[in-house]
VEXDREN-2710 file (C-alpha; in Angstrom, 1 decimal):
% VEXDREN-2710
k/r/px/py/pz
1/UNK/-62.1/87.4/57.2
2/UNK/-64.7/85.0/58.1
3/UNK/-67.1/86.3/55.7
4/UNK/-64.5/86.1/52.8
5/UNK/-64.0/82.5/53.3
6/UNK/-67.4/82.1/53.3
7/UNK/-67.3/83.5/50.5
8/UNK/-64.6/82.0/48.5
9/UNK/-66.4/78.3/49.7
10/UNK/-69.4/78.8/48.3
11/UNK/-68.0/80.1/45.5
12/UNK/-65.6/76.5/45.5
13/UNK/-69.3/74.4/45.7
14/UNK/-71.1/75.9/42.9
15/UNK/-68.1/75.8/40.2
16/UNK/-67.9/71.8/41.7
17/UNK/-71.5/71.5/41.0
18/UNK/-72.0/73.1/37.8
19/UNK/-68.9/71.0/36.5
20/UNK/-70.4/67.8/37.8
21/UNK/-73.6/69.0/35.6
22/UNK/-72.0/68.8/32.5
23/UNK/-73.2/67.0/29.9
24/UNK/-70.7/64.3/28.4
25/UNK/-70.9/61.6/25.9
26/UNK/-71.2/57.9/27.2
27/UNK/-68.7/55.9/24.7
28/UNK/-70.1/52.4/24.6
29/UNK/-68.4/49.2/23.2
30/UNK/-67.5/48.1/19.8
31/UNK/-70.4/48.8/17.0
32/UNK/-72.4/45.7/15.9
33/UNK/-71.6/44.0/13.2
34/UNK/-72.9/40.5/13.5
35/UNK/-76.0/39.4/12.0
36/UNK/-79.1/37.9/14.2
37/UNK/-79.2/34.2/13.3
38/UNK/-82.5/31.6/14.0
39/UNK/-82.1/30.4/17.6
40/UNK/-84.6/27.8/16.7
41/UNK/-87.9/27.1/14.7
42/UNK/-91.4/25.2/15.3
43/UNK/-91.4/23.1/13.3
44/UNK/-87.3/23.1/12.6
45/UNK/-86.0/24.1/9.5
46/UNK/-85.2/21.3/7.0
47/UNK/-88.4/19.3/8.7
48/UNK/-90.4/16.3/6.5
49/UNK/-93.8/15.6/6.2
50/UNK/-94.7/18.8/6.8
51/UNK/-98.3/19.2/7.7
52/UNK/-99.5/22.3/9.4
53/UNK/-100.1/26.3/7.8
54/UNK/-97.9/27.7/10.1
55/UNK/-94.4/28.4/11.5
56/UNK/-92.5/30.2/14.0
57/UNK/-89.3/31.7/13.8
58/UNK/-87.1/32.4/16.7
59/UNK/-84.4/34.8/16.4
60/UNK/-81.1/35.7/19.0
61/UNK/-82.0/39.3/19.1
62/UNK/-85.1/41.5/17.8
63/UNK/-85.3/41.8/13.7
64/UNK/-87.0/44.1/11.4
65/UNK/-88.1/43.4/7.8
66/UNK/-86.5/45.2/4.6
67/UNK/-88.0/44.9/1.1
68/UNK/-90.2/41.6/1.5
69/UNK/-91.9/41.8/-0.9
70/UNK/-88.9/42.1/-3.6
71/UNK/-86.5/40.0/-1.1
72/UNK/-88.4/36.9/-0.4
73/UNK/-88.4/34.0/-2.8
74/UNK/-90.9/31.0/-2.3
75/UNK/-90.0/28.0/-4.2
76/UNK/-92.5/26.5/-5.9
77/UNK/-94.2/29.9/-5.6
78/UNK/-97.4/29.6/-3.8
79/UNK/-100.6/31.0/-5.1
80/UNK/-101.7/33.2/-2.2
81/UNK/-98.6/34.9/-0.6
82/UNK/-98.2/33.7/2.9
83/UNK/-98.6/36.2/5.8
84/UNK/-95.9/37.2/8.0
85/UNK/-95.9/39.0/11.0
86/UNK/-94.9/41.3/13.0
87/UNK/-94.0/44.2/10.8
88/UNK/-92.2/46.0/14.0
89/UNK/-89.5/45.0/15.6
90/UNK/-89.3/41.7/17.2
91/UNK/-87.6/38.7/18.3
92/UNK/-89.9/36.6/16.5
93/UNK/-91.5/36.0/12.9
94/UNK/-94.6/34.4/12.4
95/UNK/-95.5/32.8/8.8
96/UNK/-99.2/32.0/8.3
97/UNK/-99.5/29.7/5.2
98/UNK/-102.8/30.9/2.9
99/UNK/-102.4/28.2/0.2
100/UNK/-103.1/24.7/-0.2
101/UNK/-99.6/22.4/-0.2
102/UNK/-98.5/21.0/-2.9
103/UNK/-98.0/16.8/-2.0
104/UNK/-94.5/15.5/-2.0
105/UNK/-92.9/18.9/-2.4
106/UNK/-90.0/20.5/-1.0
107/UNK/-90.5/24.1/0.1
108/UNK/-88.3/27.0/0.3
109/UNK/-88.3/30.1/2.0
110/UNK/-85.4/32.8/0.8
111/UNK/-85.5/35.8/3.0
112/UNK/-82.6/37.1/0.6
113/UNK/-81.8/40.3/2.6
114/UNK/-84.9/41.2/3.9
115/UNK/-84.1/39.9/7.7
116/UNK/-81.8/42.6/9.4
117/UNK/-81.0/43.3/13.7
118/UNK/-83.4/46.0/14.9
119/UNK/-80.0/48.4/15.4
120/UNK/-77.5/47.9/13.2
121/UNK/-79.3/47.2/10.2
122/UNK/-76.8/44.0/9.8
123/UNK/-78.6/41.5/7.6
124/UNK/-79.5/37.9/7.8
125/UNK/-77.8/37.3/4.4
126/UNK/-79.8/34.6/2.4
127/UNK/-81.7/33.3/5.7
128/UNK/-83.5/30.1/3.9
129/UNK/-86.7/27.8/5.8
130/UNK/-87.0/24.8/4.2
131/UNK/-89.6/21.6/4.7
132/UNK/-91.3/19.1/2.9
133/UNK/-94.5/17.6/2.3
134/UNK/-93.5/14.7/1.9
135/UNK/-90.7/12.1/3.7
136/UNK/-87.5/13.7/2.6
137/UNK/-86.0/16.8/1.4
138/UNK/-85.2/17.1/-2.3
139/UNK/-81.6/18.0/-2.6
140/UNK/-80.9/18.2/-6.3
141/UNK/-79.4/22.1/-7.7
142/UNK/-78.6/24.1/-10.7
143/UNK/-76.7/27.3/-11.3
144/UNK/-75.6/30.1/-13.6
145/UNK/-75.4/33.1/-15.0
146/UNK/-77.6/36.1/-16.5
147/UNK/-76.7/38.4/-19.1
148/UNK/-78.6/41.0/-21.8
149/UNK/-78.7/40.0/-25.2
150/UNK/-78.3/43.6/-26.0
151/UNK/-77.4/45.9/-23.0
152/UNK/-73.9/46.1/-21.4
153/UNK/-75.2/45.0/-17.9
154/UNK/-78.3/43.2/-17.3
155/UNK/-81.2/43.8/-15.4
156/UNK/-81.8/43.6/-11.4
157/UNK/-84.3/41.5/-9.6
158/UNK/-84.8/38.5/-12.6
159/UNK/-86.8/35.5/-11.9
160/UNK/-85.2/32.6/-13.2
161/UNK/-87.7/29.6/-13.2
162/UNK/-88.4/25.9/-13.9
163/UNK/-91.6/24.6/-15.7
164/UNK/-91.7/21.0/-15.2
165/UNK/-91.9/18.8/-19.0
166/UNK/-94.7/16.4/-18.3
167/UNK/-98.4/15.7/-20.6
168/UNK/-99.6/18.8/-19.4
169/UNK/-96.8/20.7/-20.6
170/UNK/-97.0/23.5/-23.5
171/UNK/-95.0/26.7/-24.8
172/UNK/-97.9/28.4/-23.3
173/UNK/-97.1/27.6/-19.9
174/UNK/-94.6/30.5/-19.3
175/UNK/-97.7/33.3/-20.4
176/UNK/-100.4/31.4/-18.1
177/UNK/-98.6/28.8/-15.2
178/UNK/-96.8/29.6/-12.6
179/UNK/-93.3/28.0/-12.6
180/UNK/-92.3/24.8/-10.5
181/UNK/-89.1/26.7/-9.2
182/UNK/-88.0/29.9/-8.5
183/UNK/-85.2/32.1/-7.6
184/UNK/-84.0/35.5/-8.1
185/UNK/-80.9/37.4/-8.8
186/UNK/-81.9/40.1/-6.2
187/UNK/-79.9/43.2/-6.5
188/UNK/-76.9/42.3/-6.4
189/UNK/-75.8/39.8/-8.5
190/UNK/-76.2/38.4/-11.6
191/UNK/-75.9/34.9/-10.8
192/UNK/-78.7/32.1/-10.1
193/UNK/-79.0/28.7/-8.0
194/UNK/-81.7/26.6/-8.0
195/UNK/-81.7/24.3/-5.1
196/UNK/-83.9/21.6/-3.9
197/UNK/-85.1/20.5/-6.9
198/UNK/-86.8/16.9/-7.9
199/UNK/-85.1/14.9/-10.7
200/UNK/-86.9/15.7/-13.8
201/UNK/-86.9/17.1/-16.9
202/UNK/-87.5/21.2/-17.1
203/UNK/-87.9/24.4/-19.4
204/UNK/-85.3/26.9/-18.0
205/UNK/-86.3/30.7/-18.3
206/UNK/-85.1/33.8/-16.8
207/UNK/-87.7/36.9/-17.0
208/UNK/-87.6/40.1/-16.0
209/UNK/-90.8/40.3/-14.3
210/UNK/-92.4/43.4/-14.2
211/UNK/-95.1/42.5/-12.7
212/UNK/-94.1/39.9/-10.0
213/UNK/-96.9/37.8/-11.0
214/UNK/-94.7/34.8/-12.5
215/UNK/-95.7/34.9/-16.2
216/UNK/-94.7/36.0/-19.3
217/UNK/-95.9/39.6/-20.9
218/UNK/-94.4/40.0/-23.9
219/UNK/-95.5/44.0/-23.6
220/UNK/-93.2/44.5/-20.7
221/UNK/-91.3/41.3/-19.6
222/UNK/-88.0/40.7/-21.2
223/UNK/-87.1/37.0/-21.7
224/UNK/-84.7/34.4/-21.9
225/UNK/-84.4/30.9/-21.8
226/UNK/-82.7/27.3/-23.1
227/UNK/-84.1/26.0/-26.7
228/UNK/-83.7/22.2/-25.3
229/UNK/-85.1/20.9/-22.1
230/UNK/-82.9/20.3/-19.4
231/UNK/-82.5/17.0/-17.6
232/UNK/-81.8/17.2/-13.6
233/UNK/-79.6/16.3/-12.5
234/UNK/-76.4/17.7/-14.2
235/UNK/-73.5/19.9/-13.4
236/UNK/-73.7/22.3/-16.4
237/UNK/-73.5/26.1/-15.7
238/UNK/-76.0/27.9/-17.7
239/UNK/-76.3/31.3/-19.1
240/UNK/-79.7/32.7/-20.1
241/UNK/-79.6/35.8/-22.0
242/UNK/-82.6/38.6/-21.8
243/UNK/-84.1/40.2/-24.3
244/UNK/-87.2/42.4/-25.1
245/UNK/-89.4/40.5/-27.7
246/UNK/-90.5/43.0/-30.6
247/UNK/-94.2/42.0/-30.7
248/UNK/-96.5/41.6/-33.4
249/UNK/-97.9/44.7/-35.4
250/UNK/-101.4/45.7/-33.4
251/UNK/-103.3/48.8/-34.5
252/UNK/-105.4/50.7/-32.2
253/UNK/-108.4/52.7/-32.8
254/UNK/-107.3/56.3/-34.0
255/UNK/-107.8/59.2/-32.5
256/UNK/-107.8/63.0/-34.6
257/UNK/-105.2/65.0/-33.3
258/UNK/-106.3/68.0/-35.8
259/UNK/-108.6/69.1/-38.3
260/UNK/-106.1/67.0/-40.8
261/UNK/-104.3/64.5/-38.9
262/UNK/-105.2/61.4/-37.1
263/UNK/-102.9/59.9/-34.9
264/UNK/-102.9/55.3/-35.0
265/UNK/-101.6/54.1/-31.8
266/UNK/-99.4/50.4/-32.3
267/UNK/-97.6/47.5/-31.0
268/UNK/-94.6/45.9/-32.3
269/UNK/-91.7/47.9/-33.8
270/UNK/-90.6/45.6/-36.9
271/UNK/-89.1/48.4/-39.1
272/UNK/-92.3/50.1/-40.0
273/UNK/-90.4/52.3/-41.9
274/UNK/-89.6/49.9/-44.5
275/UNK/-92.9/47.5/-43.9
276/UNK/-95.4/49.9/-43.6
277/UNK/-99.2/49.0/-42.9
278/UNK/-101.3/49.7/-45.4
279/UNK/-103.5/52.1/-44.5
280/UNK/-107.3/53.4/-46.6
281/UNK/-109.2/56.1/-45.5
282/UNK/-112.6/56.6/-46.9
283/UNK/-115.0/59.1/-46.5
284/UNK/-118.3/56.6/-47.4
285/UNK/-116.9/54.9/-50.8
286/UNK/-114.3/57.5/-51.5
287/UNK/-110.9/56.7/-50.9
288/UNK/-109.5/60.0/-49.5
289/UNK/-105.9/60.9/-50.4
290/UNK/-103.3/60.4/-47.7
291/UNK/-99.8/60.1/-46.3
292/UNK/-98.4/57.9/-43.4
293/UNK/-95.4/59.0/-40.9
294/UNK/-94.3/58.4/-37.5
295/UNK/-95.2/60.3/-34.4
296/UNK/-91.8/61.3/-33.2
297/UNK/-91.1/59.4/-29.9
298/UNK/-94.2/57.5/-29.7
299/UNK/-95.6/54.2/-30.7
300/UNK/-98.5/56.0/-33.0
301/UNK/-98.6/56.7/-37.3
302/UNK/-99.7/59.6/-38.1
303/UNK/-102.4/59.7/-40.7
304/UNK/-102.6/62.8/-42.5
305/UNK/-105.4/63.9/-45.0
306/UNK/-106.7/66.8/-47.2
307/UNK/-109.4/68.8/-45.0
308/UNK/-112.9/67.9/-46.1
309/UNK/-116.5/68.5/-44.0
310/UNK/-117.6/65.1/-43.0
311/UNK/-119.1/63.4/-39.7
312/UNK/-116.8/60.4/-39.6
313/UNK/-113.8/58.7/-41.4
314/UNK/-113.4/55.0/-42.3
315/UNK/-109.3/54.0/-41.3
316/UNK/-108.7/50.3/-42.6
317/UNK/-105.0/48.8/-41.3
318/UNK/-103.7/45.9/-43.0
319/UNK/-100.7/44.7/-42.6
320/UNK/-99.3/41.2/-44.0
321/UNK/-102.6/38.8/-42.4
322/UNK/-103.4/41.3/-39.7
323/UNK/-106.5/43.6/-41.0
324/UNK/-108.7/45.8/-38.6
325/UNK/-111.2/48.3/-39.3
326/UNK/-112.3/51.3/-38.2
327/UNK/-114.8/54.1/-37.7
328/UNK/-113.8/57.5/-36.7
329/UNK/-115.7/60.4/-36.1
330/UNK/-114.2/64.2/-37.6
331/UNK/-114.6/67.1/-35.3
332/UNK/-113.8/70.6/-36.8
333/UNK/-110.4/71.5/-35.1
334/UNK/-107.3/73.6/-35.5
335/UNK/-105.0/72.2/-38.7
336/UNK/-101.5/71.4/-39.3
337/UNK/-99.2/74.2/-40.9
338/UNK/-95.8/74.0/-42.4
339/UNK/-93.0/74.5/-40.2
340/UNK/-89.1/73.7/-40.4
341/UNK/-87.1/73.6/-38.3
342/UNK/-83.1/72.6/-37.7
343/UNK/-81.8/70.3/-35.8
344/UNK/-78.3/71.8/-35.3
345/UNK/-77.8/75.2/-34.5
346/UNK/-74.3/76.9/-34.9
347/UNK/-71.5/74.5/-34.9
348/UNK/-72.4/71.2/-37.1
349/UNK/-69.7/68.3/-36.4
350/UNK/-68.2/66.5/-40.0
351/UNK/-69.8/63.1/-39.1
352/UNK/-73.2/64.7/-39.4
353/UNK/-75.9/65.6/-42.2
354/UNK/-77.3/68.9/-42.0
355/UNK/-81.0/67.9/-40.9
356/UNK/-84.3/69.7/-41.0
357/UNK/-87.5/68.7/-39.5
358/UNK/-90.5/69.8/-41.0
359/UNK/-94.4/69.9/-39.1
360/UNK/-96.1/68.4/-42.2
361/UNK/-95.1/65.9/-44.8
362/UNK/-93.1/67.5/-47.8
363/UNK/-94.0/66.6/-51.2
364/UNK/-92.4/68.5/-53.6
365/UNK/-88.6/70.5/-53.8
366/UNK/-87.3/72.8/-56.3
367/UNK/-83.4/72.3/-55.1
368/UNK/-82.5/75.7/-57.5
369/UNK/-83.8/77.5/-54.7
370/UNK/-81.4/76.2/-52.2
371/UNK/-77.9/77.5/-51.9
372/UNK/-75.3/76.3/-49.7
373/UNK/-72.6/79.0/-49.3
374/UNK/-68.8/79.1/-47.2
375/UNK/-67.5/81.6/-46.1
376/UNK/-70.2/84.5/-48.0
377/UNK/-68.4/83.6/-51.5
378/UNK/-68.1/79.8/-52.5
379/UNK/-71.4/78.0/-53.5
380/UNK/-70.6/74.1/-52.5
381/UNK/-72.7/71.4/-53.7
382/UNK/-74.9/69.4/-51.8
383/UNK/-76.9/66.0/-51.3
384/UNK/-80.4/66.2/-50.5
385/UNK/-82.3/63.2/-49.4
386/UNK/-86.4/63.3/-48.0
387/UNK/-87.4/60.6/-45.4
388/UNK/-91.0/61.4/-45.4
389/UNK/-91.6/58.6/-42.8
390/UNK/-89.8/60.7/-40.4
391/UNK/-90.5/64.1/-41.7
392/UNK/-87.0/64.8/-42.3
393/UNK/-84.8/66.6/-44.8
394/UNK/-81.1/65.2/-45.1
395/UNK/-78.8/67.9/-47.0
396/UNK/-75.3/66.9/-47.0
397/UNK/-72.1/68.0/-48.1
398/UNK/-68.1/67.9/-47.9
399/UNK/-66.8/69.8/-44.7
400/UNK/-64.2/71.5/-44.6
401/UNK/-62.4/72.6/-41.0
402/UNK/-62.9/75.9/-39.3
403/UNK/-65.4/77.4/-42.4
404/UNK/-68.3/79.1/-42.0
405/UNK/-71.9/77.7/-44.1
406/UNK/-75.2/79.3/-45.0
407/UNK/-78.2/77.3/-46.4
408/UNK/-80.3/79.2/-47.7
409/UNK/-84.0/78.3/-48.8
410/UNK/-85.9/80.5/-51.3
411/UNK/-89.5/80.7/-50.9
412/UNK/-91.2/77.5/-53.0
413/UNK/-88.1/75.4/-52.0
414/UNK/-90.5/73.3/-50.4
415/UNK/-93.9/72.7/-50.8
416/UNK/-96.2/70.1/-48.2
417/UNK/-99.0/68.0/-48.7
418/UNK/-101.4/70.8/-48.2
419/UNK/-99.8/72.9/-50.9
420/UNK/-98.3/75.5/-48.5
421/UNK/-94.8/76.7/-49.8
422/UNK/-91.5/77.9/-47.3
423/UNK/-90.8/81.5/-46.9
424/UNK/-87.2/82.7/-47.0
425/UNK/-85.0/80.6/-44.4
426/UNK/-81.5/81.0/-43.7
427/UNK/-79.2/78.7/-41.2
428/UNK/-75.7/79.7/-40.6
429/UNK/-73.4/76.8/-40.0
430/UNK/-69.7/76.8/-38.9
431/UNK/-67.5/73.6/-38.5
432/UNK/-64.5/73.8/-35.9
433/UNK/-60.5/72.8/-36.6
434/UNK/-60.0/69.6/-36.7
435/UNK/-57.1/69.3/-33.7
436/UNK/-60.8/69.8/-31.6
437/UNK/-61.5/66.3/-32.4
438/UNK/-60.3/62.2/-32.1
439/UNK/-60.0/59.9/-34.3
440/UNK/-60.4/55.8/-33.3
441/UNK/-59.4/52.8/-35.4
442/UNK/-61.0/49.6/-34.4
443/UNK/-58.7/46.4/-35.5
444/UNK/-61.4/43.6/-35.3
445/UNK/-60.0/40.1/-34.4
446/UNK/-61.6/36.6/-34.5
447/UNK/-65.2/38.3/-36.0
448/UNK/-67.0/34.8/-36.6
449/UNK/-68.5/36.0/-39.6
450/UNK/-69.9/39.0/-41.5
451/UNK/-71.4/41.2/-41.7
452/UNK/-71.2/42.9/-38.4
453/UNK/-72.5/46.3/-37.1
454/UNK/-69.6/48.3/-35.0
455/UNK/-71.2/50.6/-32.4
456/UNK/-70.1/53.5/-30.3
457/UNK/-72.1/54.5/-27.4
458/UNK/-72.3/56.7/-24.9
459/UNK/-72.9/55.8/-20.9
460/UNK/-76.9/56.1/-21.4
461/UNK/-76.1/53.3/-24.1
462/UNK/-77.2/55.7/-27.3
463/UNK/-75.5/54.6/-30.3
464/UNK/-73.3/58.0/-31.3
465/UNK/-71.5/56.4/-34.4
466/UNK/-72.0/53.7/-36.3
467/UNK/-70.0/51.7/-39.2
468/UNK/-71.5/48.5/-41.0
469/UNK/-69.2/46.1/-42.7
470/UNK/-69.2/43.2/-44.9
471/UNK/-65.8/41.8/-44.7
472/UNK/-63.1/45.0/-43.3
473/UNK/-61.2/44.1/-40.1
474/UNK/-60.6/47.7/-39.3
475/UNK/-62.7/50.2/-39.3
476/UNK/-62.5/53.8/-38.7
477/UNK/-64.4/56.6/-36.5
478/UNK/-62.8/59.6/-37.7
479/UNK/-63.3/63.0/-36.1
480/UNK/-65.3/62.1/-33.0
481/UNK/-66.3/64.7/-30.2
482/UNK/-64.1/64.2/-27.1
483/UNK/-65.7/61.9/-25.2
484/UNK/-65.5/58.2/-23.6
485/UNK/-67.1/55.7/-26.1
486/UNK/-68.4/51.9/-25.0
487/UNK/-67.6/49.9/-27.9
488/UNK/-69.7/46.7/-29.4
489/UNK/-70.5/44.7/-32.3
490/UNK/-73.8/43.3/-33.4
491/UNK/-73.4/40.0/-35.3
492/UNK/-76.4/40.6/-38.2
493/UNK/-77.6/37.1/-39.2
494/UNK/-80.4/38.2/-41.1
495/UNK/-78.5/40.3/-43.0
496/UNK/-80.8/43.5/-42.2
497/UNK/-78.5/46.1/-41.1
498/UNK/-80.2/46.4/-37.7
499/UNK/-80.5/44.4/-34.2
500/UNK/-83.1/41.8/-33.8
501/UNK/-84.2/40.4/-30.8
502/UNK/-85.4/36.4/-30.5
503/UNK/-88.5/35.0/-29.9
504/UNK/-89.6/32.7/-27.2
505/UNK/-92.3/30.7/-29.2
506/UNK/-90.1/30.5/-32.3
507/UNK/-87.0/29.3/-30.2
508/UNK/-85.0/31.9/-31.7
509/UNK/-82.5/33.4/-29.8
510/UNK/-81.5/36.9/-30.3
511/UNK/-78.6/38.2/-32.8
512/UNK/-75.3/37.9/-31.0
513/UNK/-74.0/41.2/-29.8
514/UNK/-70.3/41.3/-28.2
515/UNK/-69.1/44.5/-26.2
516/UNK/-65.6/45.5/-25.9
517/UNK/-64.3/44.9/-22.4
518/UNK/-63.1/48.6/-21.3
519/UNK/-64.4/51.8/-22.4
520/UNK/-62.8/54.2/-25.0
521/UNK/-61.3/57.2/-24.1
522/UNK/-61.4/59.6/-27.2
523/UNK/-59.5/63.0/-26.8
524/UNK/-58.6/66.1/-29.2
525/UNK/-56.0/65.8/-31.3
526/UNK/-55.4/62.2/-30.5
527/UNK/-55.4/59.0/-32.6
528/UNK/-56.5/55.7/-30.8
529/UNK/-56.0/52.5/-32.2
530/UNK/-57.5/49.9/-30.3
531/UNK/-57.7/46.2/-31.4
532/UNK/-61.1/44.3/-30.4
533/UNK/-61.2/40.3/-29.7
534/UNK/-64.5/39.7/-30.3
535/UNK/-63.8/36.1/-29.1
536/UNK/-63.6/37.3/-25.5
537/UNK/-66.3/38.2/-23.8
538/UNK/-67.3/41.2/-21.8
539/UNK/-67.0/41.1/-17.9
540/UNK/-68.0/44.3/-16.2
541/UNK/-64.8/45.6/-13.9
542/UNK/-65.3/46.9/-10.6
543/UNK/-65.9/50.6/-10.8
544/UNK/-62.7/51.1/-8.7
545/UNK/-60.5/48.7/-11.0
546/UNK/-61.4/50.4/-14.4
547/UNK/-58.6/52.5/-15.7
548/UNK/-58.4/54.3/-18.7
549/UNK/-56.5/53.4/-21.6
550/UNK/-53.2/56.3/-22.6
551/UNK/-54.1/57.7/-25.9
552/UNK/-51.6/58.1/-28.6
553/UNK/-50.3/61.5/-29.8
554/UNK/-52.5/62.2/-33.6
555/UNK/-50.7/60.9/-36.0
556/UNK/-53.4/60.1/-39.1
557/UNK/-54.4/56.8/-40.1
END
């Protein structure tokens, strides 16, 4: 009896203990959610007559740094970027000043989000340390907005700047100074303040700058800026619109790509295709025969040539009063050889030309050898256009819904540059009913003058249609794939059919695009009709606002 109780107790004490061993969670209090804030500063923020190279910040609990080096903004920017330490976590920040001070000159320090509690992660939202040189604290502040002259939303992280208009002052001043002010739109916004400015009189510009070095490179920069200085102070709200200047036509030394091609790397994009460069090749005093076309998807012309032994190949580029020369030397390589091929394969939609590609540039066609049959019985004419810029062969026709087509190409249909001829080639082609597609009329309303382009795009921002107009308020996008279209209209000044950007030395701003403010959605077997104030302008919607607008039941135009 006594041993069973014995037993039974023991038994009692290790169940106790092995309960008493579990492991549990310990529930602590609320999660954090404040921010740190400065407790204080040596010397304190907002302090005059600041002059030392260094300054302590003192914090209510231990910080860590996020993106500095895109967060902080230093106003006027300094030459040699401070350093600031620690890097770990800590209850203090140290800034060591490298530079030289500027006298009379207010500073500022814009930590932006970069300052965050060692925990949570909260951050010190726009934490600013300010002083001056001098025996006050300038006080003065402008603000506004950024947009793209051409894109639907505009860019992240833009610098917008002021150059200070005094006898020093030039156009060149954005390419090789630094600015007097700065700030940044950061990441999340797409508005700007300038504060503790000096009265004065200013250049206003807003880059996208690339290479966070505070000037202007027209090869990767985008700009934007005010044609008239600005006087400080005012109370105007600016907008600055970016835009990526087209640069000026530069040819680069070629390079052979084959034993008949040579391929001329360039700058500057000003429709080539219409003003080409001239461009000579000479093999000593003999001008060789040649043909000029774009590399697809690159900045380089193809130069192509008739094979020939020779050591080297003189290229002369010309182009309005640009001229550069060049020396080239031939190595005996693999050539070029015809080869075509299609574009669309299977099911062609009605608002598209039939399109072939070819390897070399086509010189002659013998359109008795092509045949364009529906359904195995019908021959249907056809349009054929050559864009031997692009290398590409247009054949169009009338579509009709749910046929079946097949282009056929006899051999000597067409013949290349080299003389090589096509062998037989067939491409089967079917279009589907049209109930599998949308149609969308666009009523236009207060258009401040024509002509205008009228753009659908998709989410990337690729144009998918396109309708130009002199003088029609509505215009129609019949038979569009299913899909959900950004609309826009490009205001073409120069009467060119095309977008051009502005120019920041010839105080040209760019052509005016407007974008429609909600996005289309285009379904099968519907009709939209969708009118388009041009006069309003586009606000992006928070993503959990936008809806999308009913479609109507197809009913024909």
């Amino acid at each position: 009896m006594l041993k069973n109780n014995l037993k039974y107790f023991l038994l009692l004490a290790l169940f106790v203990m092995i309960s008493c061993a579990k492991r549990g969670t310990i529930t602590g209090g609320l999660k954090d959610t404040l921010a740190p804030t400065l407790k204080m500063s040596f010397p304190k923020n907002y302090s005059t007559n600041f002059k030392g190279d260094e300054i302590k910040l003192v914090f209510d609990e231990n910080i860590k740094l996020k993106n500095l080096n895109k967060q902080l903004i230093i106003s006027p920017p300094m030459k040699q970027e401070p350093i600031i330490s620690p890097t770990t976590a800590s209850k203090f920040l140290n800034i060591k000043i490298k530079d030289t001070l500027q006298p009379n000159t207010t500073y500022s320090f814009n930590f932006g989000q970069s300052i965050a509690d060692n925990n949570e992660g909260n951050p010190y939202n726009q934490f600013k340390y300010v002083f001056s040189t001098g025996d006050y604290i300038d006080s003065l502040a402008i603000g506004g907005k950024i947009k793209d002259a051409y894109e639907k939303e505009a860019d992240a992280f833009v610098s917008v700047m002021l150059y200070e208009v005094n006898e020093k002052y030039n156009d060149s001043v954005v390419y090789n100074d630094s600015p007097r002010y700065i700030t940044n739109t950061l990441d999340s916004l797409k508005t700007f303040k300038l504060e503790n400015l000096k009265a004065g009189k200013y250049l206003l510009v807003a880059m996208k700058d690339n290479n966070s070095n505070n000037k202007f490179n027209p090869k990767e920069d985008k700009i934007g800026f005010r044609k008239k200085f600005i006087n400080i102070p005012n109370d105007t709200v600016y907008e600055l619109e970016l835009f990526k200047e087209t640069l000026d036509f530069k040819s680069y030394k070629p390079s052979q790509a084959s034993g008949n091609r040579l391929l001329l790397g360039y700058n500057g994009k000003q429709n080539l295709k219409e003003n080409q460069p001239k461009i000579v090749v000479k093999n000593n005093t003999q001008n060789l025969e040649s043909i000029i076309t774009q590399m697809p998807k690159k900045d380089s012309l193809q130069i192509w040539f008739k094979p020939l032994k020779a050591d080297s190949l003189a290229v002369s580029v010309s182009r309005e009063s640009y001229i550069q020369d060049y020396i080239v030397k031939i190595k005996d390589q693999k050539k070029d050889t015809l080869n075509i091929t299609a574009l669309q394969n299977g099911n062609i939609n009605f608002r598209e030309r039939f399109t072939l590609e070819t390897a070399t540039p086509l010189v002659k066609f013998d359109d008795s050898k092509i045949k364009l049959i529906v359904n195995d019985s019908t021959e249907v004419p056809f349009k054929r256009e050559y864009d031997v810029f692009n290398q590409k062969i247009y054949l169009d026709f009338d579509k009709e819904p749910n046929q079946k087509y097949n282009f056929s190409l006899l051999p000597g249909a067409l013949t290349d540059f080299y003389e090589k001829s096509n062998d037989t080639l067939s491409y089967k082609l079917s279009t589907k009913n049209e109930d599998e597609f949308g149609n969308l009329r666009i009523q236009l309303q207060n258009v401040k003058y024509f002509p205008v382009i009228v753009e659908l795009t998709d989410a990337k921002g690729d144009v998918l249609a396109s309708e130009y107009t002199d003088f029609k308020t509505i215009v129609d996008f019949n038979l569009l794939n299913p899909a959900v279209y950004s609309l826009r209209i490009t205001y073409d000044e120069n009467k060119n059919k095309q977008y051009d950007p502005g120019s920041f030395l010839e105080k040209r701003y760019s052509e005016e695009v407007v974008y429609f403010s909600k996005e289309i959605d285009v379904r099968a077997n519907w009709d939209v009709d969708q009118v388009f104030d041009v006069s309003i302008p586009y606000t992006p919607e928070p993503k959990e606002n936008k809806k999308k607008e009913k479609p109507q039941k197809k009913q024909g135009f």
